[in-house]
C-alpha positions as CSV (number, residue, x, y, z in Angstrom):
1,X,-68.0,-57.6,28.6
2,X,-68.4,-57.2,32.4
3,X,-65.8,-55.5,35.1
4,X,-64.7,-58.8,36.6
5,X,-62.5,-56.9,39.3
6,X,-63.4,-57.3,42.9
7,X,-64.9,-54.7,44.9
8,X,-62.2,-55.5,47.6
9,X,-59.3,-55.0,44.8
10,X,-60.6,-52.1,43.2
11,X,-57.8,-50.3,41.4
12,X,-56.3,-47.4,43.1
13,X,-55.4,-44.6,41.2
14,X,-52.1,-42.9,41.9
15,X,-50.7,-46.3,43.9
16,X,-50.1,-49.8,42.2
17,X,-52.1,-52.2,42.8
18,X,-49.3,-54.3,43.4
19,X,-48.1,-51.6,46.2
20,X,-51.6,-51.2,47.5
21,X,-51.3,-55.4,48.4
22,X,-47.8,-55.2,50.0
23,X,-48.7,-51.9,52.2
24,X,-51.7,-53.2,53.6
25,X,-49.7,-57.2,54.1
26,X,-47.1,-54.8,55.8
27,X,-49.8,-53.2,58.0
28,X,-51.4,-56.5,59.2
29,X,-48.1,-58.3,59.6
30,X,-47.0,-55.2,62.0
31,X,-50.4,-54.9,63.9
32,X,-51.4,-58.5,64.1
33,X,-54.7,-58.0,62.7
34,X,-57.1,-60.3,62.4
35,X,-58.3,-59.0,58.7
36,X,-57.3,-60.0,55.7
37,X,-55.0,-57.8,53.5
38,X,-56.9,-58.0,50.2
39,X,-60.2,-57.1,52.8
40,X,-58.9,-53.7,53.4
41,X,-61.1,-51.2,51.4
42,X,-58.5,-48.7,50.0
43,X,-60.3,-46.1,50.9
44,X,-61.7,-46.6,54.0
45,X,-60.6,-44.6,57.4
46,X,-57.4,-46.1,58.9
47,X,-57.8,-44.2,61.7
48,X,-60.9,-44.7,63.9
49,X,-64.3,-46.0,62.7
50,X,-62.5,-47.2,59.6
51,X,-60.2,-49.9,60.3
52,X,-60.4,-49.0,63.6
53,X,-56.5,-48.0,64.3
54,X,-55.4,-46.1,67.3
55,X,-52.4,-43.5,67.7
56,X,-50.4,-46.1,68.1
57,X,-50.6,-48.1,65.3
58,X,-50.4,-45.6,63.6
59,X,-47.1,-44.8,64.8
60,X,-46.2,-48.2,64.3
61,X,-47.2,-48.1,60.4
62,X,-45.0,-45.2,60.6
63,X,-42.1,-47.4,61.3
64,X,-42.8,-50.0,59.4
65,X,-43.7,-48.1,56.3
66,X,-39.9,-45.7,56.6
67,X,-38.1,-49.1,57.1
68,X,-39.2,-50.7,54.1
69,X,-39.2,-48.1,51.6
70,X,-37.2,-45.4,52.9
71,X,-40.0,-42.9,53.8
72,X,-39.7,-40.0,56.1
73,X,-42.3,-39.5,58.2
74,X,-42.4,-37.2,61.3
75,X,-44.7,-37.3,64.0
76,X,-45.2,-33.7,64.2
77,X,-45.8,-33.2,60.6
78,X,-49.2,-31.5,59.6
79,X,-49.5,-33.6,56.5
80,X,-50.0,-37.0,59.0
81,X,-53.7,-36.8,58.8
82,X,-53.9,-37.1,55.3
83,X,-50.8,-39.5,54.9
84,X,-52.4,-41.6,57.2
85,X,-56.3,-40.9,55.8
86,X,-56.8,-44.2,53.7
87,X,-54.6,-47.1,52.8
88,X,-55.5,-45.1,49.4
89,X,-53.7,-42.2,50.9
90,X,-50.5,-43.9,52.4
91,X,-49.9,-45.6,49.2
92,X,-50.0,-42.4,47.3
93,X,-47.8,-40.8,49.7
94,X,-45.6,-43.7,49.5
95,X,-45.3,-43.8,45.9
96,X,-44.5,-40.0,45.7
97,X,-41.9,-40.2,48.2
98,X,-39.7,-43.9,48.8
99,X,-36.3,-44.1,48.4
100,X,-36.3,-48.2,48.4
């Protein structure tokens, strides 16, 4: 019996793949990208040659991301680079940590 799942919706471990679809439709809605969601490799780079996201979209995920599901995040904090590593990552982090 063959693995009929997709290599763009590859299960992520630690994150739903339910939460994996909604983050990444939350990211494009906020950034206007011209990608679609389920095209977003969960673990590729956000940041830089990945999907190619700046400082400040970043920051705007940020917002976006404490908004809907209650998530603290702090510009200052050491931990951003990793929170903010992967759509892989973020979901983890957001699992681990929402309030909503």
């Amino acid at each position: 019996m063959s693995d009929n799942v997709s290599p763009l919706r590859r299960p992520v471990p630690g994150g739903s793949p339910e939460l994996t679809g909604e983050v990444a439709t939350l990211i494009v809605a906020a950034l206007n990208l011209d990608v679609a969601p389920a095209e977003i490799d969960p673990r590729q780079p956000l940041y830089g040659e990945g999907l190619g996201l700046d400082s400040i979209d970043i920051l705007e995920i940020a917002l976006v991301v404490s908004k809907q599901y209650g998530v603290q995040l702090k510009a200052d904090s050491q931990e951003n680079q990793h929170i903010f590593g992967s759509l892989q990552q973020l979901v983890d982090y957001i699992s681990a940590h929402r309030t909503k």
